[in-house]
N, CA, C and O atoms as a GROMACS GRO file, in nm:
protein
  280
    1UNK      N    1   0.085  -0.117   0.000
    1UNK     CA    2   0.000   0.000   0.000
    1UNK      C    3   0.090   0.124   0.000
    1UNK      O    4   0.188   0.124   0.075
    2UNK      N    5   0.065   0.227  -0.077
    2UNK     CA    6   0.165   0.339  -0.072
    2UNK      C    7   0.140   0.443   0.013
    2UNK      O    8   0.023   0.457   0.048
    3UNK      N    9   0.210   0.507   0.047
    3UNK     CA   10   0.193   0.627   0.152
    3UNK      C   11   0.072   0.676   0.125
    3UNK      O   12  -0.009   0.697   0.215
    4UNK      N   13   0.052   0.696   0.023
    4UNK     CA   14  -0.061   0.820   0.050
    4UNK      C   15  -0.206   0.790   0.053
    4UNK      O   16  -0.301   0.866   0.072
    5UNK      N   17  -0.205   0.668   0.031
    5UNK     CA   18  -0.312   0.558   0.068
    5UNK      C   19  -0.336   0.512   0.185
    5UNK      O   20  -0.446   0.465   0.215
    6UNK      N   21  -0.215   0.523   0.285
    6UNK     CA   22  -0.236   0.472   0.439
    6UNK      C   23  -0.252   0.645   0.509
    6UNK      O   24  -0.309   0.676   0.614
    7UNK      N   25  -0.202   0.710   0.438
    7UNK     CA   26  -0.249   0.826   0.497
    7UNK      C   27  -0.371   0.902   0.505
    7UNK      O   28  -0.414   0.972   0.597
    8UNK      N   29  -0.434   0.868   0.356
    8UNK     CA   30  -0.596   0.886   0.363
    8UNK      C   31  -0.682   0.848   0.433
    8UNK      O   32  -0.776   0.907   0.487
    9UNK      N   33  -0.635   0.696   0.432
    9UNK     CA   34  -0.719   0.573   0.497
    9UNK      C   35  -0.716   0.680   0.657
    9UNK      O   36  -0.809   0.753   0.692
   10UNK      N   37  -0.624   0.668   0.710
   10UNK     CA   38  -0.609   0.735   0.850
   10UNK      C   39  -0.689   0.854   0.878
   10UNK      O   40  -0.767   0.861   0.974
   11UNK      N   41  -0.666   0.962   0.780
   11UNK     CA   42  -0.735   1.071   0.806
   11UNK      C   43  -0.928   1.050   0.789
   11UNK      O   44  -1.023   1.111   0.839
   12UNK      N   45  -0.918   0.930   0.690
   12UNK     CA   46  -1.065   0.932   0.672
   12UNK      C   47  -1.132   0.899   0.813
   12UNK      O   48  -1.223   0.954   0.874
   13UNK      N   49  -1.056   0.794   0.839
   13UNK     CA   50  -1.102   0.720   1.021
   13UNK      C   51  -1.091   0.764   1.099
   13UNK      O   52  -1.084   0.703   1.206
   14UNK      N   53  -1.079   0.935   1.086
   14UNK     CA   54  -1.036   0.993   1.214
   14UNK      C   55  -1.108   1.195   1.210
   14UNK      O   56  -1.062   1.298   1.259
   15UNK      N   57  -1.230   1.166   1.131
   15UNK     CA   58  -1.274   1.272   1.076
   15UNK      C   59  -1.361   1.319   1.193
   15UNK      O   60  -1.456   1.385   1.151
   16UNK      N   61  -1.359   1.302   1.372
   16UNK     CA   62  -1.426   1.365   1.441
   16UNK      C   63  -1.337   1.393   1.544
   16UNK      O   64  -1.242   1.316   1.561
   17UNK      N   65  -1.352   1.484   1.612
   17UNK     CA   66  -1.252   1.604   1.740
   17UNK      C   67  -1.193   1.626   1.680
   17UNK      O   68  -1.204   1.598   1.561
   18UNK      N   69  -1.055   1.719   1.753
   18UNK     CA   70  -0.967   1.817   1.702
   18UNK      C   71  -0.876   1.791   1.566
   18UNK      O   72  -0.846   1.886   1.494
   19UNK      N   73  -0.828   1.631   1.530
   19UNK     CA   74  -0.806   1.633   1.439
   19UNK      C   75  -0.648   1.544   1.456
   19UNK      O   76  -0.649   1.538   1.579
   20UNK      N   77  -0.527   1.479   1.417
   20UNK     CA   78  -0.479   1.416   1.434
   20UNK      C   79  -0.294   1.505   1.388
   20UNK      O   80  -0.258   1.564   1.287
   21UNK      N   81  -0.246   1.484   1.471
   21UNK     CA   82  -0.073   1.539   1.443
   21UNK      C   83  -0.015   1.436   1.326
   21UNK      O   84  -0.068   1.334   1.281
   22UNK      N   85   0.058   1.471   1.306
   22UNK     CA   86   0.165   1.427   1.205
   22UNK      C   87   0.237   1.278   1.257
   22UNK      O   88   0.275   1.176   1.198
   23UNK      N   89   0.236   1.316   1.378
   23UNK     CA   90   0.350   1.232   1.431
   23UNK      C   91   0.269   1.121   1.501
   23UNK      O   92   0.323   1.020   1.545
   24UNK      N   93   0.113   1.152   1.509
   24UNK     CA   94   0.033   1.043   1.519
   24UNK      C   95  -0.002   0.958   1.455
   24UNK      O   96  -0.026   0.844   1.493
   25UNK      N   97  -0.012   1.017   1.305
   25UNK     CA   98  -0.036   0.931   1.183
   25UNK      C   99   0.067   0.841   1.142
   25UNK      O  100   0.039   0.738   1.080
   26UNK      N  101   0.199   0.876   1.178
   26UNK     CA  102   0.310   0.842   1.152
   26UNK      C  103   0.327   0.740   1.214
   26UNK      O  104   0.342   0.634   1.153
   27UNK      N  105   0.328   0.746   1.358
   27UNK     CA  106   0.310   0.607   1.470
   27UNK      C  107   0.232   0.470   1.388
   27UNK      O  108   0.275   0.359   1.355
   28UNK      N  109   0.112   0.530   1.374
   28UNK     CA  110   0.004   0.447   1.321
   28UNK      C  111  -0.003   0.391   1.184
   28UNK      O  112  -0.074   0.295   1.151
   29UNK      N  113   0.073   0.457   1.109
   29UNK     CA  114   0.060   0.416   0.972
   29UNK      C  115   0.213   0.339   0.884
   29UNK      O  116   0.216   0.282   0.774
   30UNK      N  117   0.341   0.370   0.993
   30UNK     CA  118   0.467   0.336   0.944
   30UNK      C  119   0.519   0.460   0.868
   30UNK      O  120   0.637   0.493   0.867
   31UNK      N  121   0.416   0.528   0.802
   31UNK     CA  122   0.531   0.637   0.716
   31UNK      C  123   0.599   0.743   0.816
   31UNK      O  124   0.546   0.789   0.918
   32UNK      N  125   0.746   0.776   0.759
   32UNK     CA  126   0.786   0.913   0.829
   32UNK      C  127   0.703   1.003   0.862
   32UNK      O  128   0.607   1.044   0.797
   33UNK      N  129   0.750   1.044   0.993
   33UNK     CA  130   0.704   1.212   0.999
   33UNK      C  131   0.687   1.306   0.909
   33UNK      O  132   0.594   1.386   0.919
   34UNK      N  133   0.797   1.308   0.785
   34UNK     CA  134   0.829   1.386   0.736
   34UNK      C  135   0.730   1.379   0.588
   34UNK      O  136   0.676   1.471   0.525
   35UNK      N  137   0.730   1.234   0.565
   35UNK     CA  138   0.634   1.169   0.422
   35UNK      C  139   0.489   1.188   0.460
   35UNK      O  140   0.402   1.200   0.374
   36UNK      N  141   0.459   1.193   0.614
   36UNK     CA  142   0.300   1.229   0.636
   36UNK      C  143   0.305   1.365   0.564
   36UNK      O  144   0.281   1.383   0.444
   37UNK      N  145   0.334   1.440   0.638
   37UNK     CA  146   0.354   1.612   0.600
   37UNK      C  147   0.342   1.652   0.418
   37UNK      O  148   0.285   1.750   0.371
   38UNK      N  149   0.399   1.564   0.355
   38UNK     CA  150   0.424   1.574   0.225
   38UNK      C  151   0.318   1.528   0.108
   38UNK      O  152   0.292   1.564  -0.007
   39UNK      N  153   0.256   1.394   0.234
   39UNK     CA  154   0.169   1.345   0.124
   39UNK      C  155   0.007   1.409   0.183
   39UNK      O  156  -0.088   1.431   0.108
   40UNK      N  157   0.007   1.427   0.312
   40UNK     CA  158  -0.102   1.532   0.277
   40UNK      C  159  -0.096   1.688   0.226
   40UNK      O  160  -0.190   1.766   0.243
   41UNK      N  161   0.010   1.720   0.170
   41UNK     CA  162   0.023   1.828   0.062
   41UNK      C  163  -0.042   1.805  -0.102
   41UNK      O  164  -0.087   1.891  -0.178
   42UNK      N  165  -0.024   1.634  -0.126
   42UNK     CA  166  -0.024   1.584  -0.225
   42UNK      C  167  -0.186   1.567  -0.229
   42UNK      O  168  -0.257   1.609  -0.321
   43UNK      N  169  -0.237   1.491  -0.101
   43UNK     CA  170  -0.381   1.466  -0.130
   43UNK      C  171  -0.484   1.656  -0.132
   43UNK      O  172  -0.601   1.670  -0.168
   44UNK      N  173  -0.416   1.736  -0.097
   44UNK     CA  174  -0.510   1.836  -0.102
   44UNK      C  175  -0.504   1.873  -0.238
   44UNK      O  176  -0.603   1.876  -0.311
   45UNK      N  177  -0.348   1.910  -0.284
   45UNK     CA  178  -0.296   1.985  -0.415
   45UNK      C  179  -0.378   1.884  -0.521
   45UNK      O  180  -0.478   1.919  -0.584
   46UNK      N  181  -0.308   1.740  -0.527
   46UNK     CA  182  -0.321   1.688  -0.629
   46UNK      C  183  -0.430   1.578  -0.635
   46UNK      O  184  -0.433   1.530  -0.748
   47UNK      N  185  -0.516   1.525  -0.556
   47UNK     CA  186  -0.603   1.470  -0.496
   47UNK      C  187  -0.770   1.527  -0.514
   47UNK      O  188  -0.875   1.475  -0.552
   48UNK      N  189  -0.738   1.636  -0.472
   48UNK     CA  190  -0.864   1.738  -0.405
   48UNK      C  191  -0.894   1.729  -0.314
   48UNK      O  192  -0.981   1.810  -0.282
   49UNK      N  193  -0.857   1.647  -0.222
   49UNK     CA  194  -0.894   1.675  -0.076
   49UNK      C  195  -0.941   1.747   0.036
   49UNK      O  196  -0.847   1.763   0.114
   50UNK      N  197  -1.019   1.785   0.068
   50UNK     CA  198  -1.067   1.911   0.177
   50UNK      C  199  -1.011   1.869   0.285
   50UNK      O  200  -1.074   1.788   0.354
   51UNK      N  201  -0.838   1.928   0.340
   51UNK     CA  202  -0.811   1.859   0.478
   51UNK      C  203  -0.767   2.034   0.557
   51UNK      O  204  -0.711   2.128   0.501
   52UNK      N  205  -0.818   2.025   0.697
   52UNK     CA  206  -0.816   2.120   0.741
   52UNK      C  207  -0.740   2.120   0.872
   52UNK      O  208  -0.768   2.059   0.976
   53UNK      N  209  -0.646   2.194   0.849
   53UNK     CA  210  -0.529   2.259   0.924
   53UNK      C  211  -0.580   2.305   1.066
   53UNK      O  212  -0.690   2.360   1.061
   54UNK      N  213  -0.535   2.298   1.167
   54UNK     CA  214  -0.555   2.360   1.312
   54UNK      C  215  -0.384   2.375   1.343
   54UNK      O  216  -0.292   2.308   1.295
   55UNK      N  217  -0.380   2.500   1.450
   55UNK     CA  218  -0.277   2.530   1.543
   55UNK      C  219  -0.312   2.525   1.651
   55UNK      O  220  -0.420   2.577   1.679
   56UNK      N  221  -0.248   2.474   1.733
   56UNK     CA  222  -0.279   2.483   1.904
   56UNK      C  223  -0.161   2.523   1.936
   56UNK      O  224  -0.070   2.520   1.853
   57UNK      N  225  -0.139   2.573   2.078
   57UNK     CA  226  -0.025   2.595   2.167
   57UNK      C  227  -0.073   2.487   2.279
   57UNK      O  228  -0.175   2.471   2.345
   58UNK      N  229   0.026   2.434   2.270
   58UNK     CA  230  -0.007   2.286   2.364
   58UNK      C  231   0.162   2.316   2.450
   58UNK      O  232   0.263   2.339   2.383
   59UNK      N  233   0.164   2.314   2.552
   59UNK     CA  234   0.267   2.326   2.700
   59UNK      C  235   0.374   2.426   2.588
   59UNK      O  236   0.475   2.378   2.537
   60UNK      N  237   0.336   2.543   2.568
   60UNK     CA  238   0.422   2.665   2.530
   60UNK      C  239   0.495   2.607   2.357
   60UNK      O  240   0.593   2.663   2.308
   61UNK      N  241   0.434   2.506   2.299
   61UNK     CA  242   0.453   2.487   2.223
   61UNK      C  243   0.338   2.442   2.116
   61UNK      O  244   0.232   2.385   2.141
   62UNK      N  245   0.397   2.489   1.971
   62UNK     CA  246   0.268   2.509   1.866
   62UNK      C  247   0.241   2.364   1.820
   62UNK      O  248   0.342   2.294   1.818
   63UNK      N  249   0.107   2.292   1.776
   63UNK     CA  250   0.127   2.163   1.734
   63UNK      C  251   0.024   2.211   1.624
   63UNK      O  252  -0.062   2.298   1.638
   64UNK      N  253   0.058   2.119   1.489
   64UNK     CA  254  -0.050   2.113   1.402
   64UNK      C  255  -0.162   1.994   1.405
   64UNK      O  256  -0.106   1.892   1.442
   65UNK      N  257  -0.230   1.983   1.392
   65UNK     CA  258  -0.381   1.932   1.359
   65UNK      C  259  -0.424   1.892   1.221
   65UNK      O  260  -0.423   1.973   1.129
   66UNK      N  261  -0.452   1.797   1.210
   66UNK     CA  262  -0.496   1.782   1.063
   66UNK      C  263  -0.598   1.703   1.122
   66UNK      O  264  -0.594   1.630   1.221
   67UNK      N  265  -0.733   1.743   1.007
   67UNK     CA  266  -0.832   1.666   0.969
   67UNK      C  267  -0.928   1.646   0.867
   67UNK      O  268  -0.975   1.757   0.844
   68UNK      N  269  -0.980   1.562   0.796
   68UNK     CA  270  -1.021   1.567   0.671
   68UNK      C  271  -1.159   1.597   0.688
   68UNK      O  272  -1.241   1.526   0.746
   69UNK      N  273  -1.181   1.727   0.624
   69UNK     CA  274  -1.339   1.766   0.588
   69UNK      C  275  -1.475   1.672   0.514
   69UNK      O  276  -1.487   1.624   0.402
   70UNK      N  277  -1.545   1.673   0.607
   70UNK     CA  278  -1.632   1.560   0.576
   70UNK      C  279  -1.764   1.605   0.439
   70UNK      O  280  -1.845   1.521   0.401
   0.00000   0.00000   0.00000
């Protein structure tokens, strides 16, 4: 299965509360940190994807959020 297929799959299964980090998907799915980040660039740009971005400040530090628009 290729990255950006286990990364969809993930975001699809995870389309309720705040929304899922990078480094969660990553845990869960085997791809890098770095290949999550990239290939949900790919599913919005080149895909069409509606995935929506959050910032939090979580203990004095910023975390991103991702979640796919239903």
């Amino acid at each position: 299965m290729s990255q950006i297929v286990k990364v969809a799959k993930y975001l699809r299964s995870h389309t309720k509360g705040n929304g899922v980090t990078a480094s969660m998907i990553a845990n869960s799915t085997g791809v890098p940190r770095t290949n999550v980040m990239k290939r949900i660039y790919d599913l919005r740009v080149n895909e069409g994807f509606n995935i929506v971005t959050n910032r939090r400040n979580v203990g004095g530090k910023t975390k991103v959020y991702y979640r796919m628009a239903v």
